[in-house]
C-alpha positions in Angstrom: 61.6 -41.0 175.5 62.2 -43.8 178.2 65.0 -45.6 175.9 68.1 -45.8 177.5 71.5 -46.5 176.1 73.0 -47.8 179.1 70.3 -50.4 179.3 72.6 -53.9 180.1 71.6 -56.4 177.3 73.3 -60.2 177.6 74.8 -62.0 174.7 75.0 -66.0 175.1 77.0 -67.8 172.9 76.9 -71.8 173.1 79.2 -74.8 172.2 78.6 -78.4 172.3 81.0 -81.1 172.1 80.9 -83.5 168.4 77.9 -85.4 170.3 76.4 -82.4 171.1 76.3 -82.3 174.3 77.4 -78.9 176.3 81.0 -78.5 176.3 81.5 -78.3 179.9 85.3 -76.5 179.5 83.3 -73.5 177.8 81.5 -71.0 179.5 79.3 -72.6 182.5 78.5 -75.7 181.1 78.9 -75.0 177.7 77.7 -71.1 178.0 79.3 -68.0 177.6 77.7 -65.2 178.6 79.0 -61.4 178.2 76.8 -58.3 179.3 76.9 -56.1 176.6 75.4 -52.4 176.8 72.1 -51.7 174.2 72.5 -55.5 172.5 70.2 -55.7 169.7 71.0 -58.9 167.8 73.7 -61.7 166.3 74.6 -61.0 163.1 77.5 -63.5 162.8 80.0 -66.4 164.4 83.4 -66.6 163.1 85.7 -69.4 164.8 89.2 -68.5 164.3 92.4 -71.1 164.6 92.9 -72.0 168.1 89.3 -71.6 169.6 88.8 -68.3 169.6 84.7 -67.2 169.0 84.1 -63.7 167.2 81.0 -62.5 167.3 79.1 -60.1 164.9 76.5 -57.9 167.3 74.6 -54.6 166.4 73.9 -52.3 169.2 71.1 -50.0 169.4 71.9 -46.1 169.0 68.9 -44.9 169.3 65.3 -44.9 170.1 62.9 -47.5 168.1 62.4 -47.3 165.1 65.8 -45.5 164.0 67.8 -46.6 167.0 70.4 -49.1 164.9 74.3 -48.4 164.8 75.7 -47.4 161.9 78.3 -49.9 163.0 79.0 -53.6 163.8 80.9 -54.7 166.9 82.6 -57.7 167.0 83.2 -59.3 170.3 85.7 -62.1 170.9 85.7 -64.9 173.6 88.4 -67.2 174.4 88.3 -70.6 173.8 86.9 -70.7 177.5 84.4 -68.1 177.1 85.8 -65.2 178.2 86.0 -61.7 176.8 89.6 -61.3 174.7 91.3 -58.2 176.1 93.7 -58.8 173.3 91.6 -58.5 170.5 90.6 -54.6 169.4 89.8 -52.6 172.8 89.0 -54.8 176.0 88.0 -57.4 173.3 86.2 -55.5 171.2 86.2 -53.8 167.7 84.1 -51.6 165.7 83.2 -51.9 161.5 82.1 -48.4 161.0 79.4 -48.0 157.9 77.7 -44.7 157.0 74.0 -46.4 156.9 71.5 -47.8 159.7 72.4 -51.3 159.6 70.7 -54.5 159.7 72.6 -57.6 158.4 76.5 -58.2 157.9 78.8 -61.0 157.5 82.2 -62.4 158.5 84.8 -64.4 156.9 87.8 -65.8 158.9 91.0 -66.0 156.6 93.4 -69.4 157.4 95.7 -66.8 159.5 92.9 -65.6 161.8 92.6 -62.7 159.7 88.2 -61.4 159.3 86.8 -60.2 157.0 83.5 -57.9 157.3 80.7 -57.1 155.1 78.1 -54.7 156.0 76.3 -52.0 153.5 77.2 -48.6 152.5 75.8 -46.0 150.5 76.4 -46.3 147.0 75.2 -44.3 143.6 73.4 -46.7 142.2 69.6 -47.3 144.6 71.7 -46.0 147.5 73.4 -48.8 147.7 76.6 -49.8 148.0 79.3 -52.6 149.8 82.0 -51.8 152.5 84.2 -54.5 153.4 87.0 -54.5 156.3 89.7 -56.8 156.8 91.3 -57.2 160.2 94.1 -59.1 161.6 93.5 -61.7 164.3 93.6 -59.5 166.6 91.0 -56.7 165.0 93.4 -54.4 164.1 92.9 -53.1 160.1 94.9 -54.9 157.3 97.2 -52.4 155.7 97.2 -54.9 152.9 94.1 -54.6 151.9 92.2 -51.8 150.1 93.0 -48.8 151.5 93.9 -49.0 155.4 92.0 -52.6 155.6 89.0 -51.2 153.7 87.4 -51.2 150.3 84.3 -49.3 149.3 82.2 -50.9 146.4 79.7 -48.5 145.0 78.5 -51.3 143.1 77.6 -53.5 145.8 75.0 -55.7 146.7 71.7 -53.6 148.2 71.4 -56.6 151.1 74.8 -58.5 151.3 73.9 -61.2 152.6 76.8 -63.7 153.4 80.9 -63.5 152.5 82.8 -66.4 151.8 86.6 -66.9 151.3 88.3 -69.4 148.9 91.7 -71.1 148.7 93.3 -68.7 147.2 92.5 -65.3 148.8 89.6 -64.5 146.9 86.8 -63.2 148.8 83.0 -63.6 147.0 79.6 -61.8 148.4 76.5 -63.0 147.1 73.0 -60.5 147.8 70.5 -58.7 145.9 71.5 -56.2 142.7 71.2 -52.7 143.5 70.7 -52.5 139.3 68.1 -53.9 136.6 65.6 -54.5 139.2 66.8 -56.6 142.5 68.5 -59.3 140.6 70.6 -62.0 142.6 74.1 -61.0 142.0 77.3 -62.3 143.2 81.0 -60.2 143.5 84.4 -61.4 143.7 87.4 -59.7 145.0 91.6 -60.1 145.0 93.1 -60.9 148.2 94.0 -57.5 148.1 90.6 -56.1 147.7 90.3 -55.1 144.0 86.9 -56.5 142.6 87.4 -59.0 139.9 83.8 -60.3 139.3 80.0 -58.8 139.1 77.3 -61.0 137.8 73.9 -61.1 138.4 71.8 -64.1 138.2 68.5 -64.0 136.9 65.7 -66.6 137.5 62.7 -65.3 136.5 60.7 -64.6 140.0 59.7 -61.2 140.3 62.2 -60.7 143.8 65.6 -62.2 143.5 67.7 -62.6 146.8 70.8 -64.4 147.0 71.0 -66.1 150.7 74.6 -68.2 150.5 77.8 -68.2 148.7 80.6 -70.7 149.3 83.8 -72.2 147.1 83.9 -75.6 146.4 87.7 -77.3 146.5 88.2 -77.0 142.5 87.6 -72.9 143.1 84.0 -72.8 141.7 81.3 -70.8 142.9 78.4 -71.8 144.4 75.2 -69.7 145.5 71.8 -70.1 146.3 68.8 -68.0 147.1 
């Protein structure tokens, strides 16, 4: 094989001012960019208080086709750009899943505080929902779940996107790993205890749920 973990990948992140024009006190010009050893993709942007950019990536661990981490990193830049040393190690932290992964989400709490979605093995299709919670800084929330993480076995098959609402709650929208792919959303405590499964049906034959988000009177909304 000619793959090569230490291959140096570059992750670019961009900010424009209201106008949108480049934000010239960002990056060069408005550009932040961080070499980042066997980059595969995005998955995510999560502003926190103060300026502060994380950023979701997944690395490759592997050669094609089986090469994805079982993890996602998140990086964090400065409101100027640069690589946080503060935040995890050298700026850097790790949301460890047990499956190849492909897609994940990131909430960002009022204090700072993430929260991660990704997959995980779970009884029911194989399919199942681990999400993380993190300080501002990326260290794990002993608040939440157990050590800063709760296991779901009845999670979504694809979660897709994570949202947070006024008061703590956390709601994942994706596709039902039971009764045949429906779109399904879950709910969770602030402290990580689910609350709420429902799966929406519409009638087409594949049913994915794409966005979830709380409105200010607390009610759900999805779409797919």
């Amino acid at each position: 094989s000619t793959w090569r973990r230490d291959v140096r990948g570059t992750l670019k992140v961009v900010r424009l001012t209201r106008s949108g024009a480049h934000d010239p006190r960002f990056g060069q010009n408005g550009a932040a960019t961080v070499h980042v050893d066997g980059i595969r993709t995005v998955l995510a942007l999560a502003p926190q208080p103060g300026g502060a950019i994380v950023v979701a990536t997944l690395l490759y661990g592997g050669p094609p086709p089986y090469g994805f981490e079982r993890a996602v990193t998140l990086i964090r830049l400065d409101r100027r750009g640069r690589v946080d040393p503060s935040f995890g190690a050298d700026g850097r932290t790790r949301v460890e899943s047990d499956v190849f992964l492909n897609q994940a989400d990131v909430a960002v709490r009022a204090d700072g505080g993430l929260v991660v979605a990704v997959p995980q093995p779970g009884p029911e299709s194989g399919a199942g929902l681990l999400l993380a919670s993190l300080d501002a800084d990326g260290r794990p929330d002993p608040s939440f779940g157990a050590d800063g993480v709760v296991e779901d076995p009845l999670g979504p098959a694809f979660p897709a996107a994570i949202a947070l609402g006024r008061r703590g709650q956390l709601g994942v929208v994706g596709t039902s790993p039971v009764g045949g792919g429906d779109f399904a959303v879950w709910q969770f405590a602030a402290d990580g205890r689910r609350t709420v499964f429902e799966e929406v049906e519409s009638g087409a034959p594949a049913e994915n749920g794409q966005a979830i988000a709380f409105d200010q009177a607390g009610r759900t909304l999805l779409a797919g």
